[in-house]
VEXMARMAR-129460 format. One record per atom (N, C-alpha, C, CB): residue number from 1; atom name; x negated, y, z. Coordinates in steps of 0.02 Angstrom, whole numbers. Each point is the difference from the previous one (the first is absolute). Glycine has a CB too. Layout:
ATOM    nr   atom       xx       yy       zz
ATOM   NUM     CA        X        Y        Z
...
END
This chain:
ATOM    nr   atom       xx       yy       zz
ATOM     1      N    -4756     4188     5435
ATOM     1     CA       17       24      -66
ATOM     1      C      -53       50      -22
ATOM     1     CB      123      -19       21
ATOM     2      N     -139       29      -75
ATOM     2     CA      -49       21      -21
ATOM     2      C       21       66      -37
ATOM     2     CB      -52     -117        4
ATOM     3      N       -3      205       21
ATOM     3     CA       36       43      -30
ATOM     3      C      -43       10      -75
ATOM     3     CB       52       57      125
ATOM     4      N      -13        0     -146
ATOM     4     CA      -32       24      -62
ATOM     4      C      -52       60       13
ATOM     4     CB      110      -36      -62
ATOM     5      N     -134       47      124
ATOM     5     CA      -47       48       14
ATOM     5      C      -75      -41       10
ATOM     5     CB      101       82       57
ATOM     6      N     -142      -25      -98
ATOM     6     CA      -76      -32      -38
ATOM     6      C      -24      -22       53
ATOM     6     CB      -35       74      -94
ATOM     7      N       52      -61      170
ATOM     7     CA      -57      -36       47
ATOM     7      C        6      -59       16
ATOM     7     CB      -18       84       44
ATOM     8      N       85     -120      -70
ATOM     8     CA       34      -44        8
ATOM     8      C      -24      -70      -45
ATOM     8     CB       86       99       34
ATOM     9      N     -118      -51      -66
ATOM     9     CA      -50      -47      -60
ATOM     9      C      -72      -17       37
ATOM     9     CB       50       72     -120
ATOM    10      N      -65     -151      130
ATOM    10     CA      -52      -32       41
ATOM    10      C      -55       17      -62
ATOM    10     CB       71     -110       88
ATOM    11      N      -71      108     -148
ATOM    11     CA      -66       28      -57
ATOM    11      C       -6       56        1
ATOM    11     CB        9      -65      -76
ATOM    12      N       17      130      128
ATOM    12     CA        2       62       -9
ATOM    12      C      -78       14       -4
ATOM    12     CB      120       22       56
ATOM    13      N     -147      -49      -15
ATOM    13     CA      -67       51       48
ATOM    13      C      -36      -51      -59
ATOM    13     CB       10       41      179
ATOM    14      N       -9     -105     -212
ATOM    14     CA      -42      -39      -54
ATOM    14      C       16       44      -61
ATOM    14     CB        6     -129       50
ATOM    15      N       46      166      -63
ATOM    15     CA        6       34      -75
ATOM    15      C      -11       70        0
ATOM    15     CB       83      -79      -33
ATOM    16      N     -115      127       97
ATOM    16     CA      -11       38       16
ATOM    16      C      -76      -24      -30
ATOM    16     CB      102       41       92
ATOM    17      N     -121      -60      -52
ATOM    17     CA      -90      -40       -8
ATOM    17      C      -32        6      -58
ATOM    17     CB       26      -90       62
ATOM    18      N       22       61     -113
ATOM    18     CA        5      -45      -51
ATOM    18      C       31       33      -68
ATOM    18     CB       11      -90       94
ATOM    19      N        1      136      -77
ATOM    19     CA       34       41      -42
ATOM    19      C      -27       66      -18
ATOM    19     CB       85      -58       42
ATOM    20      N      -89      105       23
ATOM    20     CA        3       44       28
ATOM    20      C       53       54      -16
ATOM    20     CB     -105      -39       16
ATOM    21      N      162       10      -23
ATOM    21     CA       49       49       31
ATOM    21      C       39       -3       49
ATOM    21     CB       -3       18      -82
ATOM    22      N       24       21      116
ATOM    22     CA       24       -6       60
ATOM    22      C       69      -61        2
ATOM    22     CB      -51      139       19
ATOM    23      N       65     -178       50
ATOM    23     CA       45      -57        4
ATOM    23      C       85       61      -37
ATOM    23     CB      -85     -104      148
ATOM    24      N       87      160     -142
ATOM    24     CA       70       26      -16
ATOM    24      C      -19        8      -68
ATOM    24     CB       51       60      108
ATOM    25      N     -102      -53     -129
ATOM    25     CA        2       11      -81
ATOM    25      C       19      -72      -24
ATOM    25     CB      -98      101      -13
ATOM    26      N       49     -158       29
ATOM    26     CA       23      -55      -28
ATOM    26      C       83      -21       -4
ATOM    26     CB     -120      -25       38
ATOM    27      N      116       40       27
ATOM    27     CA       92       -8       -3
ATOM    27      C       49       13      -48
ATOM    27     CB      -18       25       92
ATOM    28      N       15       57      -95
ATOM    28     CA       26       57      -40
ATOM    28      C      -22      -24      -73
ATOM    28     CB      -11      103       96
ATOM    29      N      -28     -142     -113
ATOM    29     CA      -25      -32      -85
ATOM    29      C       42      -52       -1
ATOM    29     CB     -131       19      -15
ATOM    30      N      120      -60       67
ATOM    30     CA       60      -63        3
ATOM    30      C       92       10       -5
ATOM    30     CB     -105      -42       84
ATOM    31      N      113      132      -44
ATOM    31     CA       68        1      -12
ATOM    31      C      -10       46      -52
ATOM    31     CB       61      -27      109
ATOM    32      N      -89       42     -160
ATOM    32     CA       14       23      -33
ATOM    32      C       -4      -56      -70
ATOM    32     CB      -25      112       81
ATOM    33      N       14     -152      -74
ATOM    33     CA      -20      -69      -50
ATOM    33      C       80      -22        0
ATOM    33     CB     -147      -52       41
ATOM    34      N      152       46       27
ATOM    34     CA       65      -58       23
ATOM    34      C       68       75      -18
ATOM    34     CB      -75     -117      144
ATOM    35      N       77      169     -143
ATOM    35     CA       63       34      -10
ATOM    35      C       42       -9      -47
ATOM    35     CB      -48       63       45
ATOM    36      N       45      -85     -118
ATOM    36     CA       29      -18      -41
ATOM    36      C       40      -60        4
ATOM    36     CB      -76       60      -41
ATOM    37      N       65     -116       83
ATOM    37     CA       11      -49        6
ATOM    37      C       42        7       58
ATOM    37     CB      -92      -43      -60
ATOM    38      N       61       90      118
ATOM    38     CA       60       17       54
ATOM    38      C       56       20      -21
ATOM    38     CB      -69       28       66
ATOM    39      N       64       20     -115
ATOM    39     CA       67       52      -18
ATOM    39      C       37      -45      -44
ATOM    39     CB      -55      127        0
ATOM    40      N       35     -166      -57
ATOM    40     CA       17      -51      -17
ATOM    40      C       45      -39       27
ATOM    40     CB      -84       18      -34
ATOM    41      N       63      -64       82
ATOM    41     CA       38      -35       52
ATOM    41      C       53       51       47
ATOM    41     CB     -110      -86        1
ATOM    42      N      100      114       29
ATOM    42     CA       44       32       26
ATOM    42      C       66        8      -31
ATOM    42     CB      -91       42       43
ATOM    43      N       72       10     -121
ATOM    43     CA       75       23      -38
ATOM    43      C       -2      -82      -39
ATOM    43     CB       -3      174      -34
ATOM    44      N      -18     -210       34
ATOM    44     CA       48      -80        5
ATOM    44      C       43      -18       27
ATOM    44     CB      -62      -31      -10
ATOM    45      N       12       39       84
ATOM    45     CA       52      -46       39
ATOM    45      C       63       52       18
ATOM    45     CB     -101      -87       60
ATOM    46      N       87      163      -52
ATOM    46     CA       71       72        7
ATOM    46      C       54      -30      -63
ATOM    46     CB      -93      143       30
ATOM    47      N       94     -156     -108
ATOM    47     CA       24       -5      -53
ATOM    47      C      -14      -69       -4
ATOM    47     CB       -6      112      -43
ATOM    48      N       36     -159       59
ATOM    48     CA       -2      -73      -19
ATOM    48      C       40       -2      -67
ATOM    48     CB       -6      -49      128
ATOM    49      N       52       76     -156
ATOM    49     CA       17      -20      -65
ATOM    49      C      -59       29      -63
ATOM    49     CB      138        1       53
ATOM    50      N     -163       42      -15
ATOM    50     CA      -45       43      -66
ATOM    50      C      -59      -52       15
ATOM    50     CB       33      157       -5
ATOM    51      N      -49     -182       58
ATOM    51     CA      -45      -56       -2
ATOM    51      C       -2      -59      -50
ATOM    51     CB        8       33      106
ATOM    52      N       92      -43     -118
ATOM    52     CA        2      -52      -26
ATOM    52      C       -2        8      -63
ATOM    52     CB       44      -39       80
ATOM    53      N      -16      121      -89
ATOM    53     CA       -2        5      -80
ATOM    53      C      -77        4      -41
ATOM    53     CB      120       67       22
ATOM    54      N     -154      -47       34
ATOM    54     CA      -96       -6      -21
ATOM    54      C      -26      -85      -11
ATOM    54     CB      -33      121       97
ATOM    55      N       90     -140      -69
ATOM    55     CA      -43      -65      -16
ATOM    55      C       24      -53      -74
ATOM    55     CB      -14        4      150
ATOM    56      N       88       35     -154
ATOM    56     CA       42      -29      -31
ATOM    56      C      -50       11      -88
ATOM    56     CB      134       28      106
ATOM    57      N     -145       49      -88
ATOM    57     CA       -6       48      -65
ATOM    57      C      -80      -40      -24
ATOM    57     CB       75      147       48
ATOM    58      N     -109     -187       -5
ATOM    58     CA      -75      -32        1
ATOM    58      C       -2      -64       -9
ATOM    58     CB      -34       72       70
ATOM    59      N      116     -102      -82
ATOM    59     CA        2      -82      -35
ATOM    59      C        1      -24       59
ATOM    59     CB      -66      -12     -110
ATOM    60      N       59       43      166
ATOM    60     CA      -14      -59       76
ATOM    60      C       45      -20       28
ATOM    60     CB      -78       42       33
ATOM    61      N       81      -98      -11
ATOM    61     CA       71      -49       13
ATOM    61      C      -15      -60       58
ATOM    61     CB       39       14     -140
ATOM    62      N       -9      -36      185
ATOM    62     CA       57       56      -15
ATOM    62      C      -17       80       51
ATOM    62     CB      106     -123      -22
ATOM    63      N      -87      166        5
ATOM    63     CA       -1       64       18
ATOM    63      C       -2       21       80
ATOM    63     CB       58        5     -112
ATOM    64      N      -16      -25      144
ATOM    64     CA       24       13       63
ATOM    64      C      -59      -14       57
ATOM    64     CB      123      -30      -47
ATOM    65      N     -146      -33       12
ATOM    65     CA      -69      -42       65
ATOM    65      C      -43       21      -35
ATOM    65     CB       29     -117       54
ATOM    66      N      -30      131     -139
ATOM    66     CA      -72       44      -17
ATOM    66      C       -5       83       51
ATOM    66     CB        8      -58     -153
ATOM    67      N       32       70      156
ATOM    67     CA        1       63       13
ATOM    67      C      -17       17       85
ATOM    67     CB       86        7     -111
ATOM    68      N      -55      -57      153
ATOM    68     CA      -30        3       52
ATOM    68      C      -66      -35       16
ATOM    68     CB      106       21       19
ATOM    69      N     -108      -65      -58
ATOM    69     CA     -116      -12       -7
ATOM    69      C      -31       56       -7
ATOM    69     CB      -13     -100      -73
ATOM    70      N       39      127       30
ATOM    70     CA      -36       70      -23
ATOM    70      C       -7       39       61
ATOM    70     CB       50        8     -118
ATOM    71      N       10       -2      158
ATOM    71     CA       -8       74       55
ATOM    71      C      -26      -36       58
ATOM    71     CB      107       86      -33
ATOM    72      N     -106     -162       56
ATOM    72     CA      -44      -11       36
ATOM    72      C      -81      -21       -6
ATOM    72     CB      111      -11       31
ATOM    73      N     -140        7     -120
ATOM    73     CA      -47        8       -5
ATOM    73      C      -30       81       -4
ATOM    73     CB       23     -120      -39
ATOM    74      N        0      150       20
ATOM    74     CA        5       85      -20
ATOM    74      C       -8       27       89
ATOM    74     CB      109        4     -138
ATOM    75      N      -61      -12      154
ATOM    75     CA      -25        0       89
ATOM    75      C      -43      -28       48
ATOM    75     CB       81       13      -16
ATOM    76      N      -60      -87        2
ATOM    76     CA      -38      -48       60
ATOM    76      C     -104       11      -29
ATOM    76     CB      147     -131       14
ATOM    77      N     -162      152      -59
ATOM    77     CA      -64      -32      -52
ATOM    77      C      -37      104       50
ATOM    77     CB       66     -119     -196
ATOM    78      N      -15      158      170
ATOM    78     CA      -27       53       14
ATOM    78      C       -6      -14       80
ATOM    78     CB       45       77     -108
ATOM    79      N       -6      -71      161
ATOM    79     CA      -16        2       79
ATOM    79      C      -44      -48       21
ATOM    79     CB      103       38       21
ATOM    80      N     -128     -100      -62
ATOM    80     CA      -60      -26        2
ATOM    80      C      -65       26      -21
ATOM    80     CB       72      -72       -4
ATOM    81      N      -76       86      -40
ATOM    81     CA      -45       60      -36
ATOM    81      C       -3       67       74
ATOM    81     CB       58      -29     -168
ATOM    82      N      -28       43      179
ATOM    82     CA        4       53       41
ATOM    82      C      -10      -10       98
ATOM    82     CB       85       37     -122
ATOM    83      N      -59      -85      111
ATOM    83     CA      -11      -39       82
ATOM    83      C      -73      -38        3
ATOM    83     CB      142      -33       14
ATOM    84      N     -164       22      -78
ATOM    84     CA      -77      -46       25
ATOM    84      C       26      -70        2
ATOM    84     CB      -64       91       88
ATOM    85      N      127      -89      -67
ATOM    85     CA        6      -83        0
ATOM    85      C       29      -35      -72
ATOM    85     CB       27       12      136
ATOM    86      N      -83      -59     -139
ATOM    86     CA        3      -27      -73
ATOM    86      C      -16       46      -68
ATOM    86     CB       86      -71       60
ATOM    87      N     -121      126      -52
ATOM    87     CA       -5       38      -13
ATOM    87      C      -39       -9      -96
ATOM    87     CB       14       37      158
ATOM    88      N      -35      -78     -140
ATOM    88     CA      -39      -40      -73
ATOM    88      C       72      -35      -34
ATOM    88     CB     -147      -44       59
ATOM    89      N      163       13      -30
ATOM    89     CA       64      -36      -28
ATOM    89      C       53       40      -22
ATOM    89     CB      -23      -82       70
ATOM    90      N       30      136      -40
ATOM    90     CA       62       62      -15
ATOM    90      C      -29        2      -74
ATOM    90     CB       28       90      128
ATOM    91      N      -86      -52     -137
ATOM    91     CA      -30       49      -29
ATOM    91      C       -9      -71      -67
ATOM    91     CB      -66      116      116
ATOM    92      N       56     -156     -125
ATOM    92     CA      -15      -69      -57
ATOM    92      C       95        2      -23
ATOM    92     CB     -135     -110       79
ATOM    93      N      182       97      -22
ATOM    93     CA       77        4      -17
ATOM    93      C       13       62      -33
ATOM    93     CB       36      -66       96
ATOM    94      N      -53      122      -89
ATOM    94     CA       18       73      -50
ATOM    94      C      -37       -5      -71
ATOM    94     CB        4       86      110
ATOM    95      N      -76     -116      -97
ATOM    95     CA      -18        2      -53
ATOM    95      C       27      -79      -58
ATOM    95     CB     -102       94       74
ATOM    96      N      125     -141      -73
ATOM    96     CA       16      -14      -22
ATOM    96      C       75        2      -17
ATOM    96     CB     -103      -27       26
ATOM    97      N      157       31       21
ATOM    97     CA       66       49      -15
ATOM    97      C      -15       64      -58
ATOM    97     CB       39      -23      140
ATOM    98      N      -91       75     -130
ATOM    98     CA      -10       47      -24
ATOM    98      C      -30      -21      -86
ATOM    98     CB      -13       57      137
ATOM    99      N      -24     -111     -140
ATOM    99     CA      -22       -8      -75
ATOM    99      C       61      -42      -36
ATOM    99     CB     -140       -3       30
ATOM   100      N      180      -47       18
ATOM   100     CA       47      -26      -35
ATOM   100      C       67       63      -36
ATOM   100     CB      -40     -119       90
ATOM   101      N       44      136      -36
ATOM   101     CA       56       78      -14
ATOM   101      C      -25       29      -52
ATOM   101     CB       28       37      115
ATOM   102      N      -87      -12     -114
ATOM   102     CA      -46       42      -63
ATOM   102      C       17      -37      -57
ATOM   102     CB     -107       36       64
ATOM   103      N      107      -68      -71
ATOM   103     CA       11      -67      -67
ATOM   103      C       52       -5      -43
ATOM   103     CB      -45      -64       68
ATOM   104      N       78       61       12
ATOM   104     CA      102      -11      -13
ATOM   104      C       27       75      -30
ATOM   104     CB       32      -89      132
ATOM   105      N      -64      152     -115
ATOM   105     CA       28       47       -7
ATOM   105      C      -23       64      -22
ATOM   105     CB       45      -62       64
ATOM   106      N     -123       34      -92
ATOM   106     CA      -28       52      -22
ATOM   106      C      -35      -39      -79
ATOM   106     CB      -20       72      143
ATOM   107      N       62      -78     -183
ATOM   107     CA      -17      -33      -49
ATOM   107      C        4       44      -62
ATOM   107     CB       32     -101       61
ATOM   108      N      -91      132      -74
ATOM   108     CA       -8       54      -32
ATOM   108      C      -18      -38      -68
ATOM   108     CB      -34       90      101
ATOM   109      N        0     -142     -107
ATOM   109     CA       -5      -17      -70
ATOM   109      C       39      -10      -40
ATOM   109     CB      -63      -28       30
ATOM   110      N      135        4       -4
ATOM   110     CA       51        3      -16
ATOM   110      C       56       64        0
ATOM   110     CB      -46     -107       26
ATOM   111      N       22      154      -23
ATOM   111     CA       65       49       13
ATOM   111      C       -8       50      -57
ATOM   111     CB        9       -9      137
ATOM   112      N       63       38     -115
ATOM   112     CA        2       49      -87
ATOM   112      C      -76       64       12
ATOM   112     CB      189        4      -22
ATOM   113      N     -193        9      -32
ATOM   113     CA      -47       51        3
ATOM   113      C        4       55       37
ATOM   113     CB      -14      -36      -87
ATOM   114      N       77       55       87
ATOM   114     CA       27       59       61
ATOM   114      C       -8      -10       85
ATOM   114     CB       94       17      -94
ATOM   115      N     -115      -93      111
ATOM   115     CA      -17        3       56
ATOM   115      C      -59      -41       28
ATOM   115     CB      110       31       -2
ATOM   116      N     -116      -32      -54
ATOM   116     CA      -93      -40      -11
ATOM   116      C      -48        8       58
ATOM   116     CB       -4       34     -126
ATOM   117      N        5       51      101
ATOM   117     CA      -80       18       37
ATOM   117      C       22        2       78
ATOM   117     CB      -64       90     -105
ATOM   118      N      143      -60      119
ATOM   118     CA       22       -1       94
ATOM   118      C       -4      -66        9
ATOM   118     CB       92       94       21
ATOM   119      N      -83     -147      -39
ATOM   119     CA      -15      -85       11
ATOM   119      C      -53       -7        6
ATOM   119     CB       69      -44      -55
ATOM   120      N     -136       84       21
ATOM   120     CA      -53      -24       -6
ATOM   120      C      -40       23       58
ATOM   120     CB       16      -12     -118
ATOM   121      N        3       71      133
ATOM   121     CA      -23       21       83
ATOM   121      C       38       -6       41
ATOM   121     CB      -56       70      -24
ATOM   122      N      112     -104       27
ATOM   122     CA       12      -27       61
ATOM   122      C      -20      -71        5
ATOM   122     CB       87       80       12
ATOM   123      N      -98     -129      -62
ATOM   123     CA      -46      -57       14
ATOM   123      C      -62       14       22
ATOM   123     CB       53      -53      -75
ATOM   124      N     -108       90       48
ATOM   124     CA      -41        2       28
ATOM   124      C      -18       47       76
ATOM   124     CB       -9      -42     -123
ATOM   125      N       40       78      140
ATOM   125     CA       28       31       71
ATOM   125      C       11      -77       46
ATOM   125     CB       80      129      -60
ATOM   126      N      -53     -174       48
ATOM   126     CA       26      -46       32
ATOM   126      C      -65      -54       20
ATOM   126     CB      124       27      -64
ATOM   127      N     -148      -52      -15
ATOM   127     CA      -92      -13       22
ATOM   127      C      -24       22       35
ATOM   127     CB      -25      -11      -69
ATOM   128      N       12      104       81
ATOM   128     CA      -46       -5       38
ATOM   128      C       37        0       74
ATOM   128     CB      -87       54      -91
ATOM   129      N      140      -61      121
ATOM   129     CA       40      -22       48
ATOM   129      C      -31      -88       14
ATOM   129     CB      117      100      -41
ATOM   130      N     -131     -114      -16
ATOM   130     CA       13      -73       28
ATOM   130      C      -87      -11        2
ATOM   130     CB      144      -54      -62
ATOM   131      N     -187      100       54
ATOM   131     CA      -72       -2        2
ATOM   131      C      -10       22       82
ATOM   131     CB      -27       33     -143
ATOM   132      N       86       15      150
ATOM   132     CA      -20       29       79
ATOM   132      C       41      -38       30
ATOM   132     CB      -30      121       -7
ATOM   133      N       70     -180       18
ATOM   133     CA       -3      -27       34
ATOM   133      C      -30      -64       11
ATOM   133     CB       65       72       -5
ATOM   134      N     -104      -98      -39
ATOM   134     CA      -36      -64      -11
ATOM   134      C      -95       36       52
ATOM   134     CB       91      -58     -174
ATOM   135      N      -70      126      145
ATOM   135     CA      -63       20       50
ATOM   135      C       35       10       51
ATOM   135     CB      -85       53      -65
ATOM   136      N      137      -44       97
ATOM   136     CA       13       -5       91
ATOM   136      C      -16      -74       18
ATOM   136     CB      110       91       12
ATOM   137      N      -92     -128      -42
ATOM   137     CA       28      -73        2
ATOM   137      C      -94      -19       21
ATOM   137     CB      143      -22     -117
ATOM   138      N     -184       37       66
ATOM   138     CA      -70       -5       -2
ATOM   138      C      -31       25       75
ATOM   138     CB        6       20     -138
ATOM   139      N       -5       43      135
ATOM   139     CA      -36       24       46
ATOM   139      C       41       -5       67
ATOM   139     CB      -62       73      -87
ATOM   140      N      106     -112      106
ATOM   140     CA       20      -27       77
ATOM   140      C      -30      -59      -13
ATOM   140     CB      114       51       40
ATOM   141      N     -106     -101      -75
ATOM   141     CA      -22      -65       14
ATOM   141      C      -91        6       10
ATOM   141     CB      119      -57      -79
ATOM   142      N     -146      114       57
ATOM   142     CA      -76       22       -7
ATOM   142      C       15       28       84
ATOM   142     CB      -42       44     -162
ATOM   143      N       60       -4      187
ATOM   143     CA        1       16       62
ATOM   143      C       17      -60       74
ATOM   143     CB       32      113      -83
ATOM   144      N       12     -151       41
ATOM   144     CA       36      -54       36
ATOM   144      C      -66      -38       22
ATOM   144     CB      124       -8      -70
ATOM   145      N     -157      -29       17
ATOM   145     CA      -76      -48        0
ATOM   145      C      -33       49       42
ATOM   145     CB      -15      -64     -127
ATOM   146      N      -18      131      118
ATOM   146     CA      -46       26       27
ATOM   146      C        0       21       52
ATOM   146     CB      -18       11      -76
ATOM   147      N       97       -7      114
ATOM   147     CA       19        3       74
ATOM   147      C      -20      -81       33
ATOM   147     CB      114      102      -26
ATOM   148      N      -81     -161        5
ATOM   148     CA      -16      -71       14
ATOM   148      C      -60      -16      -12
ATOM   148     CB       95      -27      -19
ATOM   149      N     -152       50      -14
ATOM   149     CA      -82      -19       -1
ATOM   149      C      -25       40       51
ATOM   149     CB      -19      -25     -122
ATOM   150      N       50       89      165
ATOM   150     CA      -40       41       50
ATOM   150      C       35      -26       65
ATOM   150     CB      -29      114      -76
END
C-alpha cells in the first residue's frame, strides 16, 4: 500500500533535479493543490444528505450516485495526485471535474449584479486550479518519459 509521505514518491529525487525544490516542498504544493478537494470529499462523504442537497441544488440527477462520484473522485483523484500513483491521471480527473463544476456553478454572466463580481473570481480562481493541475498532469508524464529514456 502506498503512503502519503514524499519519499514514497519514485519522481521524488527526478522533481528535486528538475525542479529544484526540495521532494517535501513538491509534495506540500501537491497537498496543498489537492486540499480543497480533500476537505470537500471528506464533509461529503461525513454529511451525505448535504451531499445530496449539493447536488440536488446543481440540477444533478440523480443525486445520491452523483454525489458519491463526486467524493470518490474529490478523494480517490487527490491520493493519486499525492501517492505518485497515476498521478497524471488524478491531476487531468480534478482538472476536468474542476472546469466542468466551474461552469455548473460559477456562472457569472448570468447572475444578478449583486453577485457578479464574487462569481467572477471564483470562476477564475478555479481556472487557475485547473491550469495547476493540467501542469502536474504535464510535468509527471515529462518526468515519467525522462526516467524511461535513462
Amino acid at each position: 500500500m502506498a503512503t502519503l509521505l514524499p519519499s514514497s514518491d519514485p519522481s521524488s529525487s527526478l522533481a528535486r533535479e528538475t525542479s529544484l525544490l526540495p521532494g517535501w516542498a513538491y509534495w506540500l504544493a501537491l497537498l496543498l493543490l489537492c486540499s480543497a478537494y480533500l476537505q470537500g470529499g471528506i464533509d461529503k462523504a461525513l454529511d451525505f444528505s448535504g451531499a445530496i442537497a449539493e447536488m440536488q441544488h446543481f440540477g444533478l440527477s440523480p443525486a445520491a450516485p452523483m454525489a458519491v462520484a463526486v467524493i470518490v473522485l474529490e478523494i480517490g483523484a487527490s491520493l493519486m495526485i499525492l501517492t505518485g500513483k497515476g498521478r497524471w491521471l488524478g491531476a487531468l480527473a480534478l482538472a476536468a471535474f474542476t472546469l466542468a463544476a466551474t461552469f455548473l456553478a460559477n456562472r457569472f454572466w448570468s447572475a444578478p449584479p449583486d453577485t457578479r463580481t464574487m462569481l467572477a473570481n471564483s470562476f477564475f480562481e478555479h481556472l487557475g486550479l485547473v491550469g495547476g493541475f493540467i501542469a502536474v498532469a504535464w510535468y509527471d508524464l515529462r518526468t515519467r518519459t525522462a526516467r524511461s529514456q535513462s
